[in-house]
N, C-alpha and C positions, 0 to 999 in steps of 0.2 A: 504494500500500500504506500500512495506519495507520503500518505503523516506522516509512515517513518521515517524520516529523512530529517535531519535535522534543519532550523531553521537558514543556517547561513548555505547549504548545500541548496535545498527550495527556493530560494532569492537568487540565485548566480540567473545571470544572462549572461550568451554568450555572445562574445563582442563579433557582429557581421563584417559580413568580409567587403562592404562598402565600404565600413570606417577604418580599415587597414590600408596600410602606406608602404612604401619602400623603406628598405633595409637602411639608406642613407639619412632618412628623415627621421628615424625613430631609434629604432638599434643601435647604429652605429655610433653617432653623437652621443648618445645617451650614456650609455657604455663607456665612452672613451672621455665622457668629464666625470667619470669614477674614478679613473686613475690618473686624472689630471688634477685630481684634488690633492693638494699636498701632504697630508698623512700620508699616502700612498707612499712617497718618496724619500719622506722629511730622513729617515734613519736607514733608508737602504743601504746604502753605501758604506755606513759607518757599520753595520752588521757583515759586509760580505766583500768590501775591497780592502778591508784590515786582514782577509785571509785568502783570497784569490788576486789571481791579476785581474786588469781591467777586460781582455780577451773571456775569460773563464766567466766573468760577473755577467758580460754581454750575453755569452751563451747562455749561461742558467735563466736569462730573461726569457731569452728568442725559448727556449723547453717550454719555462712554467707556462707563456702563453700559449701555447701550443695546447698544453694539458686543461688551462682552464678551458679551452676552447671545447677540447675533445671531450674532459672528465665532469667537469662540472655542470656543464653550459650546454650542450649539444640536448639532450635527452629532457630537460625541463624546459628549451625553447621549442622543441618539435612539438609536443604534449599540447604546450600552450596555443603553437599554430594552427595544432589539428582541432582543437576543440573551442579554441577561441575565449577560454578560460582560465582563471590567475592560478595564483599558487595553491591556493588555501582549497582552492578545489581541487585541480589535478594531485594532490598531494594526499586525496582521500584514497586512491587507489593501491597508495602504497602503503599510508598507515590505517587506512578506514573512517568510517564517515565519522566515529566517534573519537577513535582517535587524532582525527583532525584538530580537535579543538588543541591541545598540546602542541603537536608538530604534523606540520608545520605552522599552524596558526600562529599560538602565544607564544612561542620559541623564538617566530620573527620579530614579534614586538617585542619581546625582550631585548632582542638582544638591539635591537632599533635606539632601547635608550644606550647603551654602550655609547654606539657610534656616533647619536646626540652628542653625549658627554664629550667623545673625543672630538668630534668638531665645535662643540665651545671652549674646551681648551685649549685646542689651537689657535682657533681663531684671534682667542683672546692676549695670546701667546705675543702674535705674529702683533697685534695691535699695539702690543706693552714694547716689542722690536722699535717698531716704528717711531712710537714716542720717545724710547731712549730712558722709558722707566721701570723702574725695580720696584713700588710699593705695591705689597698685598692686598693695601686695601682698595687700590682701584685696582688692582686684577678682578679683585669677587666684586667689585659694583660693574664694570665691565663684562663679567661675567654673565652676572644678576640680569644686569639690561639684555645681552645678547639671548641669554637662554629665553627668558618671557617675552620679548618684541618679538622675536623670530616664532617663537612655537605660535604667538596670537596670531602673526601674518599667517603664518601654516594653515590655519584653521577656518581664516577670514579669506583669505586670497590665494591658495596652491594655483589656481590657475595664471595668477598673475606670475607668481613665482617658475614656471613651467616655462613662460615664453621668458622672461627675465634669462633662465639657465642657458638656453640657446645663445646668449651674448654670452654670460659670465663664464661658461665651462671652457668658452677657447682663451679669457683671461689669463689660464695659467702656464698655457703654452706658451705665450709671450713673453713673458716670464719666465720660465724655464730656459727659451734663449738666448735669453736678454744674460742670464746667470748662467749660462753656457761661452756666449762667447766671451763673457768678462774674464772667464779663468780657462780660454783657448789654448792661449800661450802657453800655460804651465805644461800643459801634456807631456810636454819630450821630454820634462824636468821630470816628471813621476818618477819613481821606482816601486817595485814590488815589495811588499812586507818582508820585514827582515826572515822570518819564519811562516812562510806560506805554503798553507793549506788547500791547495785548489780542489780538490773534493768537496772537502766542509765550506768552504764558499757558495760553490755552485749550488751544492745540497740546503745549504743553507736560503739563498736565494731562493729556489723553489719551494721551501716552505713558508717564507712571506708573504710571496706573493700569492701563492694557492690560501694560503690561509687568510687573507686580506679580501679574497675575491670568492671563499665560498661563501656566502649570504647571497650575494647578488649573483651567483650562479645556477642557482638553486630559482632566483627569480627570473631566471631566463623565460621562465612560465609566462610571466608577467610580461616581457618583452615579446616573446615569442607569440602571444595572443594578437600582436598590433600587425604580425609579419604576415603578409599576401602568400608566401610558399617557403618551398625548402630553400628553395636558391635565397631568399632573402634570410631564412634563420642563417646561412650558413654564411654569406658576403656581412652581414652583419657582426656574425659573432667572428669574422675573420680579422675587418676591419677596428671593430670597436674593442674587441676584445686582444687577439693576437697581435695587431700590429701596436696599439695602443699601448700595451705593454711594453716592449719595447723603443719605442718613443721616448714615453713619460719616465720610465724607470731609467734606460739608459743615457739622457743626455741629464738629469740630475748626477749620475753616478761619474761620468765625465766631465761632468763641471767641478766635483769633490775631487778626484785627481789631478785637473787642473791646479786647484788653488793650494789641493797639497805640496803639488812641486813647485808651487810659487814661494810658499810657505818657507819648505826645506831651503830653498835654494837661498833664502835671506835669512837662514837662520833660527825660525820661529817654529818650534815644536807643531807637529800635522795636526789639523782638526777635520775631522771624517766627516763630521757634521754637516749637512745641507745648510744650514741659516749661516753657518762659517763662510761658504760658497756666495751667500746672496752679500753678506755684509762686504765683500771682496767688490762689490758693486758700485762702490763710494757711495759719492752725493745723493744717486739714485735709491740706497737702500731704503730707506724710511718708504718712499715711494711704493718700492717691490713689496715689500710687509703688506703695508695697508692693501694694498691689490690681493696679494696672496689670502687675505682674511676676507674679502668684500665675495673672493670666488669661494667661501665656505656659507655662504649666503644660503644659494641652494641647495648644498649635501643637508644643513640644520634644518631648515624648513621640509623638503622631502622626509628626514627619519621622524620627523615628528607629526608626518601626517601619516607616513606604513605604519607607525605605533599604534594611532588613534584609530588607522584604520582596523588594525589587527585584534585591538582592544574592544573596538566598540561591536567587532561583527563577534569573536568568538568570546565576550561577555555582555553581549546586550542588557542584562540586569543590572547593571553597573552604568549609570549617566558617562557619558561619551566625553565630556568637560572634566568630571572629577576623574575618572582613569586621564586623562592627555596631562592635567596639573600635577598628578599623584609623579607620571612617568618623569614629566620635563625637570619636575624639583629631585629626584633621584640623581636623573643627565646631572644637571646643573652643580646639587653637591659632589658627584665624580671629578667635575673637571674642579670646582674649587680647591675640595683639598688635595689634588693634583694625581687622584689613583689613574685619571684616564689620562695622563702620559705617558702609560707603561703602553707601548705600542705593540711589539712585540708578544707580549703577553697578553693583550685584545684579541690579536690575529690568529696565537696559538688555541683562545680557546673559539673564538668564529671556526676553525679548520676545524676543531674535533667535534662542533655541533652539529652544522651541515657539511663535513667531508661526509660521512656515512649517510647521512640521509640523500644526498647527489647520487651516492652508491645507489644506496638501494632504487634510488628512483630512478637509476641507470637499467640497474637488474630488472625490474619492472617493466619499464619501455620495453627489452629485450625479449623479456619471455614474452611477454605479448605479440611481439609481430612487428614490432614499431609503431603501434598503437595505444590508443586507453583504451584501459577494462573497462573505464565506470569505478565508481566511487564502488569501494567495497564495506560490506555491513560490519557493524560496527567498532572493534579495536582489530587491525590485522596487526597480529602478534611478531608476524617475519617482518613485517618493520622496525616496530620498537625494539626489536632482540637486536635487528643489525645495527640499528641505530647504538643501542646500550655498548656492543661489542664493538664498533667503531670508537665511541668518542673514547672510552676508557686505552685504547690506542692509540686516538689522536692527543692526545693531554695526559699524557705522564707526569708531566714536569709541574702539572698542579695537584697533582692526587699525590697526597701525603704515604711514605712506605715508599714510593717506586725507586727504585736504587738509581743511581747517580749515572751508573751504566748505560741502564735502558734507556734513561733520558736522551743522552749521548747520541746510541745507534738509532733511538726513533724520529729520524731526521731525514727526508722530510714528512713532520707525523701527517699534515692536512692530506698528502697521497697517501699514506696507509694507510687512516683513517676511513677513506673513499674505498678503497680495496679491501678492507674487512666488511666495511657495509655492504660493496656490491657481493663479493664470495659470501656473507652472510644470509646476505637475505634470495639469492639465487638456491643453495642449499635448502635453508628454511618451506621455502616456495617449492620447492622439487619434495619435500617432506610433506606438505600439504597442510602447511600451517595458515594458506593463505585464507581470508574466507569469500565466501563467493560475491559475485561482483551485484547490484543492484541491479534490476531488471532494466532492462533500455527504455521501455513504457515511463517509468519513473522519472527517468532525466532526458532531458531532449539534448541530442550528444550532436554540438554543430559539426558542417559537413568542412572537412579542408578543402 
């Protein structure tokens, strides 16, 4: 019967294939002011050119995108194109209609206030650069103001802020060259680490960046719903995702070799650091700050409307205003007292949430045909199991007990992570844990 169906499953319309656009208009762009967002870049460098050469760091870029293309990203934007539905539906078929409400629902909005958090920290960061000030107490009224102006606009105007992205997300591309060719010259001055590890670089590398880009890989669903066919999931996720990575990652990572060997060569002890790279900038710097924070405009506004969204459909009981305040003052005290500058530590646990749940929604696409089931009744168990078995792989290095070892070799965790979910829940699914899929009568399954 349709009752049973929970209410956020019975409300989805699927998005018509009128209101879909090309891969350049929608995908592409969109995608690619992800990783033009400074978080993305700000500590690459200083994580994986202190132990690879600049060669080895390039490569481990040109891989991870490659992987997020293939692992992450491929199989929840075809889902999305074929059916013309977001996450939180296509995501019933691998955990079930009931188990929807968790994951991937509330799983996204949580972790949506994270990423809040880290872009009003930076933001406000970049802003404190700019002024050339160090009090605390206008970082938290800075803060204050950015967290609650931004989440009100969210909530009052996303649509404003939508067309707004489209100017700001090539902002920091400019940017990026602008701090690219200021520290050109250094290049030939570079040297390699005195003790260089080009394995643990590389490896390293692709656990940032995969663990940086599973949330939004995983919303490939959501992208994938706007795309007219496969060639557009695929030119899109090529574009915005694969080559964009490479881009954004690598010509910050060459601007920090740069200024290192400008650095060395007069003397001044290396700073790995990106903001090292921009302040190399001179006169201009204050300038590049405030631009770099004004393009964090939209990443803040966006995570605080997927929260509200996430919030308010898989707790409608719950007023829509009091969960978005409850969310945005969590963000807000993260970046104050400064837990969401641990970046690193963001991305490690983003990769062990949704690396397995990509898995498994890989393994799913697969066994099906390249197809949706339909939303299956109520908790399917071969999800949350691969799920549970992935993340406790992807995030060692936060689960208290795991030996210092295993931290070490499970690197990079956001791909193994992905590969226990998929091996899990493929097994699981061949065991017959899955449960059966809703009747097609029930949900009208748009046509690709």
């Amino acid at each position: 019967m349709a009752t049973s169906l929970p209410s956020y499953v019975k409300a989805s319309v699927p998005n018509p294939a009128g209101a879909r656009a090309p891969w350049y208009k929608n995908t592409a762009p969109s995608y690619a002011g992800i990783f033009l967002w400074f978080p993305f870049y700000l500590t690459l460098a200083a994580q994986t050119l202190t132990q690879a050469s600049i060669t080895v760091c390039l490569l481990g870029l040109l891989v991870a995108g490659l992987l997020c293309f293939g692992l992450y990203y491929y199989a929840p934007a075809m889902l999305g194109m074929q059916t013309g539905r977001p996450l939180y539906i296509v995501g019933t078929s691998t955990f079930g209609t009931t188990g929807g409400y968790l994951m991937p629902g509330l799983l996204m909005g949580v972790l949506q206030i994270g990423w809040f958090a880290v872009a009003t920290y930076f933001a406000t960061f970049y802003i404190m650069q700019g002024l050339h000030a160090s009090s605390k107490t206008l970082f938290t009224a800075i803060a204050v103001v950015w967290a609650y102006g931004l989440a009100w606009v969210a909530i009052k105007g996303i649509a404003y802020v939508a067309r707004m992205a489209q100017v700001l997300n090539w902002v920091p591309l400019g940017m990026i060259i602008i701090v690219f060719g200021a520290n050109l010259r250094g290049l030939h001055r570079y040297s390699n680490p005195d003790a260089p590890s080009n394995l643990g670089g590389f490896l390293t590398m692709i656990a940032i960046v995969t663990g940086f880009f599973a949330t939004a890989g995983a919303a490939g669903a959501d992208f994938g719903m706007n795309n007219r066919d496969r060639r557009d999931v695929t030119l899109g996720g090529l574009a915005g995702i694969a080559l964009a990575i490479l881009v954004a990652g690598g010509l910050p990572v060459l601007a920090v070799a740069g200024n290192v060997g400008n650095m060395s060569y007069v003397g001044i002890p290396p700073a790995y650091d990106f903001t090292a790279a921009v302040n190399s900038v001179g006169a201009l710097a204050p300038l590049v700050f405030f631009l770099f924070a004004a393009a964090s405009l939209a990443p803040t506004c966006f995570c605080t409307f997927i929260a509200a969204n996430s919030f308010g459909t898989m707790l409608p009981q719950v007023p829509r205003a009091v969960s978005t305040v409850i969310a945005v003052t969590i963000g807000m005290l993260l970046a104050v007292t400064g837990a969401a500058q641990n970046l690193i530590g963001f991305f490690t646990i983003v990769g062990a949430s949704f690396g397995p749940i990509c898995g498994a929604m890989a393994a799913e696409y697969l066994l099906e045909g390249g197809r949706w089931s339909g939303p299956r009744q109520g908790i399917n168990w071969a999800g949350y199991i691969a799920w549970a078995l992935g993340f406790l792989v992807g995030a060692p290095s936060i689960i208290p007990g795991i030996p210092a070892a295993w931290v070490h070799a499970d690197s990079p965790s956001p791909v193994f992570s992905f590969v226990v979910g998929f091996v899990a829940y493929w097994l699981l699914a061949k065991a017959g844990l899955r449960p059966p899929a809703v009747a097609p009568s029930e949900l009208a399954v748009a046509r690709a």
